[in-house]
C-alpha positions in Angstrom: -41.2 166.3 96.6 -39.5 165.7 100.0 -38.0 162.5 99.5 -36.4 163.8 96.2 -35.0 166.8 97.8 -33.7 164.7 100.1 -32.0 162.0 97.5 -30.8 164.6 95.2 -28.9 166.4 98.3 -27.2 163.3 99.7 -24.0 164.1 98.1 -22.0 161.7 100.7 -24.4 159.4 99.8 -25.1 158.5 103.9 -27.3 155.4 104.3 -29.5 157.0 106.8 -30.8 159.5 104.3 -31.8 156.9 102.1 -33.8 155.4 104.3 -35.3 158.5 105.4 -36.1 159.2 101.8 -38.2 156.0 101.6 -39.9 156.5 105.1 -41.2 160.0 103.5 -41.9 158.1 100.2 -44.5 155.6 101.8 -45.8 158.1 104.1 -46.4 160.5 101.5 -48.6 157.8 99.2 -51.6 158.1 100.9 -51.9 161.8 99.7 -50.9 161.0 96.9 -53.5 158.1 95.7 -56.1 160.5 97.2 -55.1 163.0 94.9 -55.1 160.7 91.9 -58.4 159.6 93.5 -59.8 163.1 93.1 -59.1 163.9 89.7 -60.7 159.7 88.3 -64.1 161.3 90.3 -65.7 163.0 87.2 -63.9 160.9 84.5 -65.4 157.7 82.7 -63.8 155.2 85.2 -65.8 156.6 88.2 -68.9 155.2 86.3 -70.5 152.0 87.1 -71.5 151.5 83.7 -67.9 151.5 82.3 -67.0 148.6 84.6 -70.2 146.7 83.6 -68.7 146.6 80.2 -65.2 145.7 80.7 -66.7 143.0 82.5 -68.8 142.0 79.8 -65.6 142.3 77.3 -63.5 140.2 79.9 -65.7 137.5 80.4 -66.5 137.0 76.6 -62.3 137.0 76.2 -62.0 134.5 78.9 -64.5 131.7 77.5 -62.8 132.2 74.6 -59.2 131.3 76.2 -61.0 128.8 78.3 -62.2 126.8 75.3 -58.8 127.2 73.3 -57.4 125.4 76.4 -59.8 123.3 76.3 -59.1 122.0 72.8 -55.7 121.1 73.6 -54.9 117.8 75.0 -54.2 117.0 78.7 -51.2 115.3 79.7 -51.2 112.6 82.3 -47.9 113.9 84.8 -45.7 110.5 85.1 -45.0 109.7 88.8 -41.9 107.5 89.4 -40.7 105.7 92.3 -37.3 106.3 93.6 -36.5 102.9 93.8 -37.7 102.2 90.0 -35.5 104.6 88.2 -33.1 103.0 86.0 -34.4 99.1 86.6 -36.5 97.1 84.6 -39.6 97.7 86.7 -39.9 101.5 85.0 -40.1 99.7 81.5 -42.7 97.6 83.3 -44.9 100.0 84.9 -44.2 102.2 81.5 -46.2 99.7 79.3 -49.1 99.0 82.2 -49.6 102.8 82.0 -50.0 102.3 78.5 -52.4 99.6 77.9 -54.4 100.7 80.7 -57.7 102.3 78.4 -58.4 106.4 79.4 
């Protein structure tokens, strides 16, 4: 509430007021998480079960990525020299990369 008072009453817009606004901003959150803190301690996330779950749910969704992923095919990253770009020694290297068996 104070730093809006103090935003919405700035009417010369001074630079020193915004900055005061955010000082009472950040010193304010504190209170304010342990408010929001208060009012999650009877709910459904204050449970231990709950999180036991999501983790169960996450975990089941992340193989699944992990295995879709792991499906697709890898892509060796090409590494060129600076001294081979544009000569004949790229072409070179190019085909030795190829016939070399994976």
């Amino acid at each position: 509430m104070g730093p809006t008072i103090v935003l919405v009453t700035n009417y010369d817009q001074i630079k020193a007021n915004y900055l005061f606004a955010e000082a009472l901003f950040v010193q304010s959150l504190p209170f304010l998480l342990a408010a929001a803190l208060a009012a999650l301690e009877g709910s459904r996330l204050d449970q231990l079960g709950y999180w036991r779950g999501l983790e169960t749910r996450l975990s089941k969704v992340l193989s699944i990525v992990q295995q879709l992923f792991a499906c697709l095919p890898r892509r060796e990253p090409r590494i060129t020299s600076p001294g081979a770009i544009g000569s004949d020694s790229q072409a070179v290297h190019d085909k030795a990369v190829l016939d070399t068996p994976h």
